[in-house]
Legacy VTK file of the C-alpha trace (Angstrom):
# vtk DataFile Version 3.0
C-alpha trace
ASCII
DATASET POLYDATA
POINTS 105 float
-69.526 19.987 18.284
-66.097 18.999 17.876
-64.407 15.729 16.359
-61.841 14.515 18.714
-59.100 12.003 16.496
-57.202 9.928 19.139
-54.197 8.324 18.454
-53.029 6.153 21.285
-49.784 4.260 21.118
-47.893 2.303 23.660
-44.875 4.244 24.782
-41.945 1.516 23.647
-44.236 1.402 20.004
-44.517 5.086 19.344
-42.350 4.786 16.122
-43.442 1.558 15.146
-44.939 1.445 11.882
-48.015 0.122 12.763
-49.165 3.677 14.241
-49.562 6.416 11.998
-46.409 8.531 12.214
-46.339 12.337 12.579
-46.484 12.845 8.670
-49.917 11.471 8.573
-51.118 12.998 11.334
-50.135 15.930 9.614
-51.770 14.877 6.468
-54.954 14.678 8.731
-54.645 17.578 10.146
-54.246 19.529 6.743
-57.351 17.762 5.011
-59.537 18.557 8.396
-58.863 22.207 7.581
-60.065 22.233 4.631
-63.556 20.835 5.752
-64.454 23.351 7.876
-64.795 21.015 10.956
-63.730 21.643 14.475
-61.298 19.590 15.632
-58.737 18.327 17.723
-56.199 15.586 17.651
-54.726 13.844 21.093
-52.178 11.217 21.321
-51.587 10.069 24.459
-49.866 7.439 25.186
-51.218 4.257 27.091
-49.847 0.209 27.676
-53.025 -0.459 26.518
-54.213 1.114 23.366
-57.831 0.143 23.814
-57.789 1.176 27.290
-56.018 4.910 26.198
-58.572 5.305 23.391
-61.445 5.039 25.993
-59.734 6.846 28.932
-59.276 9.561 26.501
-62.756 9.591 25.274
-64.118 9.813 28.675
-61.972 12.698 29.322
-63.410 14.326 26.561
-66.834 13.572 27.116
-67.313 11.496 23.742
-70.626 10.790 22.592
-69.673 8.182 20.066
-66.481 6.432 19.383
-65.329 5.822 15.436
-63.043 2.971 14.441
-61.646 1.811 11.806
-60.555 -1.546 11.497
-58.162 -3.766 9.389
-58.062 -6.935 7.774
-56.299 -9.791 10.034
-56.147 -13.450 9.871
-58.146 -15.292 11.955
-54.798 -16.785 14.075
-53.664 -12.675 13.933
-57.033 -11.927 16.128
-56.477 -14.963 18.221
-53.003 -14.412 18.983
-52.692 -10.648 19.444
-56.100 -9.393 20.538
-58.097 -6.919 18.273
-57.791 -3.429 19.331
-61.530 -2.618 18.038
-63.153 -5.268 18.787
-61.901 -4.098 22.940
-63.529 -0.950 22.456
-66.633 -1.802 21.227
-66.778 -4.320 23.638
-65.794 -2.148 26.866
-66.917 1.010 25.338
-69.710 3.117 27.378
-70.782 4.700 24.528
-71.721 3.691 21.013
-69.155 2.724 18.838
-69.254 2.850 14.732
-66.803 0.019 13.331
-65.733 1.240 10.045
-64.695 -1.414 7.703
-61.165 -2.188 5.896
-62.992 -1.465 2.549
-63.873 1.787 3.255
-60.429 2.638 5.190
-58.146 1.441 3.089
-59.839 2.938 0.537
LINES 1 106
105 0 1 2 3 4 5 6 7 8 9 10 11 12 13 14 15 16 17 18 19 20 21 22 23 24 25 26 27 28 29 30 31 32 33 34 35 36 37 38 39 40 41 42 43 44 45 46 47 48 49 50 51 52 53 54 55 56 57 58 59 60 61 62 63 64 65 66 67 68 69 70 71 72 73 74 75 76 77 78 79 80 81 82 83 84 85 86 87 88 89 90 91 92 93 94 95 96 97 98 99 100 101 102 103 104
């Protein structure tokens, strides 16, 4: 089995700081060496990130979907959409929501 990280982006948002940039992809990258696990990453880029994240996972034949969420202010989710919460609605698959607690660590 192999994990699949996906890191979508919209195009015009690629450098924004609100996607991991290509040092901490790097950083990934490095500390899934070290664990022994097969892996890949993909970033492809999408207008919708919720809709790349599942197109991709399709692709790749996904058997479960991992996401980890953020803390956002209950006008933040109503104004700009949760990301997550899209792909564990839409997903085909089943989908383990990861909280802030554990991601922010």
């Amino acid at each position: 089995m192999t994990l699949v990280v996906i890191h979508t982006t919209p195009e015009q948002d690629y450098e924004a700081p609100r996607y991991a940039g290509p040092e901490t992809l790097e950083e990934l990258e490095a500390y899934l060496r070290g664990t022994g696990v097969n892996f890949v990453i993909r970033r492809p880029v999408a207008p919708d990130v919720a809709e790349g994240v599942l197109d991709e996972a399709q692709r790749v034949r996904a058997c479960v979907l991992v996401v980890g969420l953020r803390r956002r202010s209950a006008v933040g989710k109503v104004l700009l959409g949760s990301i997550a919460q899209k792909i564990v609605l839409d997903a085909p698959i089943p989908v383990l929501a990861v909280p802030p607690a554990l991601v922010e660590g």
